[in-house]
C-alpha positions in Angstrom: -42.2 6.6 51.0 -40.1 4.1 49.7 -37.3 4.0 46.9 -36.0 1.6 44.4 -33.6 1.6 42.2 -33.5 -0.8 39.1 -31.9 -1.6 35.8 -33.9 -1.3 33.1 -34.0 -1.9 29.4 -36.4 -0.9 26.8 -39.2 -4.1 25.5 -38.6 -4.5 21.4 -42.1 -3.1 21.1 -40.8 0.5 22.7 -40.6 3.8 20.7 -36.7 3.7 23.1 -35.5 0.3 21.8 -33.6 1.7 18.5 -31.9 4.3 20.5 -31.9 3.4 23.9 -29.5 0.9 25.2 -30.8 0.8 29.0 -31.4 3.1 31.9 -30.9 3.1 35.7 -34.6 4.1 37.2 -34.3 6.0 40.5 -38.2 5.3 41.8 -39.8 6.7 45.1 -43.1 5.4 45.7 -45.7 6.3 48.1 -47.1 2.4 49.0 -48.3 0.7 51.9 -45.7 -1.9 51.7 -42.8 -2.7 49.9 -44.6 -4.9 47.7 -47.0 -2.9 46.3 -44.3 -0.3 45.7 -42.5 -2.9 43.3 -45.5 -3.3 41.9 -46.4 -0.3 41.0 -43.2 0.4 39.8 -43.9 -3.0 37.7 -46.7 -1.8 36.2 -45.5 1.8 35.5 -42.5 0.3 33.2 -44.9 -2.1 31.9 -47.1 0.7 30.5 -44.4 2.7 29.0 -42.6 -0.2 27.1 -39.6 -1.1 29.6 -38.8 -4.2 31.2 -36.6 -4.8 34.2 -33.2 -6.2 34.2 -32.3 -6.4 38.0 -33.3 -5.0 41.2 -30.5 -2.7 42.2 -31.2 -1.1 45.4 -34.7 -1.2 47.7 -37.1 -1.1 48.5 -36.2 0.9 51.5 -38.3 2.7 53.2 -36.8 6.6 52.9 -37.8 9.8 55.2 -37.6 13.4 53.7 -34.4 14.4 55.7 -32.1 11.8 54.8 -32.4 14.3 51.5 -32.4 18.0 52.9 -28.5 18.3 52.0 -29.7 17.0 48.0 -31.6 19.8 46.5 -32.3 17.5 43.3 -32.8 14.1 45.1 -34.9 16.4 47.5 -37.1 17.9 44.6 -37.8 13.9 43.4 -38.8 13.0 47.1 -41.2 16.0 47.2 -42.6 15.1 43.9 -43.4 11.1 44.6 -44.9 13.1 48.0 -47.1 15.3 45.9 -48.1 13.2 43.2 -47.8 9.6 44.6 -44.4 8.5 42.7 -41.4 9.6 40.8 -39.7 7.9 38.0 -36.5 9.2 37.2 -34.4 7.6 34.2 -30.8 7.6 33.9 -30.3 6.7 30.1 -27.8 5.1 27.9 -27.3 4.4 24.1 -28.0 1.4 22.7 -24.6 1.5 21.0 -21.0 2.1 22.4 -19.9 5.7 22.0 -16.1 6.3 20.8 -15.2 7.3 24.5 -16.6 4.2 25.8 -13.9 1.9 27.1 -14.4 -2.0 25.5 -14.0 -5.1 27.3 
């Protein structure tokens, strides 16, 4: 299995772009290599409107156990196991929010 973790944003054509400022995707892959995991990751964002930013984190090749001790990161493993990958999207707004600190 591997995992990658990128920075994403949503393409102008998305039904995300007006509300949707970015999004960190956590993605575990079941690949034969580390290429065809980015690419399948490629391809999955393609489809549904996203483009990447940057390349965060991966891919690394991940067991099960380094996971046993993270009942949700355990249940996203288990899924990309079952069903071949596992997208999941850490979201922001495409506007600052009044708690946001400014720059």
């Amino acid at each position: 299995m591997y995992f990658i973790q990128y920075e994403i944003e949503p393409k102008p054509e998305s039904e995300h772009f007006s509300t949707v400022g970015g999004a960190v995707a956590n993605c575990f892959l079941t690949a034969e290599s580390a290429a065809e995991a980015h690419e399948l990751a490629l391809l999955n964002f393609a489809e549904n409107g996203w483009q990447v930013v940057s390349v965060e984190e991966g891919p690394i090749v991940v067991e099960r156990d380094r996971y046993l001790e993270d009942p949700e990161w355990l249940e996203w493993y288990d899924q990309a196991a079952t069903d071949g990958e596992c997208y999941v999207f850490h979201q922001w707004p495409s506007s600052p929010q009044d708690d946001d600190e400014l720059h």
